[in-house]
C-alpha angles and dihedrals in degrees: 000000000000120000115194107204143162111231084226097047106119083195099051085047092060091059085043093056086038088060099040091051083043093049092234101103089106089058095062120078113215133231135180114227135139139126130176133247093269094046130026089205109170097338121144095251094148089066093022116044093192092058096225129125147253094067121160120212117209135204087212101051152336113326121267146230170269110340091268101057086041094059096049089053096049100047084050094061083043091047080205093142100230088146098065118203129232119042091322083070096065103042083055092056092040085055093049094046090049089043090055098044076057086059096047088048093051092037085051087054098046083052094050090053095038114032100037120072108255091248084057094051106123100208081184081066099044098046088053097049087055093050094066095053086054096052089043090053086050099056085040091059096037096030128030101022094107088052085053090057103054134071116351113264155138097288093063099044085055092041091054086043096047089049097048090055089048085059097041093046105024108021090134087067085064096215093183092071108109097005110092103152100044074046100062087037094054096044084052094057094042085065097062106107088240089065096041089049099050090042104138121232114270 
């Protein structure tokens, strides 16, 4: 299997973490390639028409995406049950739903500043965009930090992941603030080898 990736990809990192935690990181070939809206750059758009990683290619098939549909792929060939059953499985899929809408909303804000000429910059977008990470983190202290803390699943591998993107993009926003027990949480999970192996350049 081939995974084109981008090292910065919060995304991408959440199916790294997924196949380290699974065992199976040693059975996917990488591959760098990413471009932007504007610009499809060196993006897989040959496997994936909508020029966006991470995009899994397959010996058994067509390749596959978005990150959600790869990491469910992946932990069925594991077999390693981070997608519980019963009622578990849909507050995990709930979490990493809510995780990755954290990751559009902070993506949305690095294109605003990067892609638009500065005269065309909306602070109004920006602003709102940033207010729905900041509810999100909420919920995630008041609301899901005792999920976080139980068996071990999907909605926590795309949390951390969230989160980390959140430090290494908006740092400045300081999302920790307020927030003591989803920040302990989050500085334990970022210890596990499969989060210090798949940490992006600075």
């Amino acid at each position: 299997m081939t995974l084109y990736y981008s090292p910065t990809s919060p995304y991408a990192r959440k199916v790294l973490v997924l196949a380290h935690e699974a065992g199976i990181a040693g059975k996917l070939d990488i591959i760098t390639g990413s471009g932007t809206p504007l610009d499809s750059g060196q993006a897989p758009i040959a496997q994936n028409p909508l020029g966006k990683v991470p995009t899994l290619s397959r010996p058994d098939g067509p390749a596959i995406y978005d990150s959600r549909v790869i990491c469910e792929y992946l932990d069925s060939i594991a077999q390693s049950g981070f997608y519980p059953g019963g009622a578990r499985r849909w507050d995990a899929l709930t979490l990493q739903s809510m995780a990755d809408g954290i990751l559009d909303a902070a993506l949305a804000m690095v294109y605003e500043s990067r892609l638009r000429p500065e005269a065309m910059h909306f602070a109004p977008f920006v602003e709102g965009q940033w207010q729905k990470i900041a509810r999100s983190v909420d919920m995630l202290e008041t609301r899901w930090i005792s999920y976080l803390a139980g068996p071990f699943c999907i909605g926590q591998i795309a949390t951390a992941c969230a989160l980390s993107y959140l430090d290494l993009r908006h740092n400045a926003r300081n999302w920790r603030q307020a927030h003591p027990a989803l920040t302990a949480w989050h500085e334990n999970f970022a210890q596990r080898d499969s989060m210090l192996a798949t940490q992006p350049p600075t």
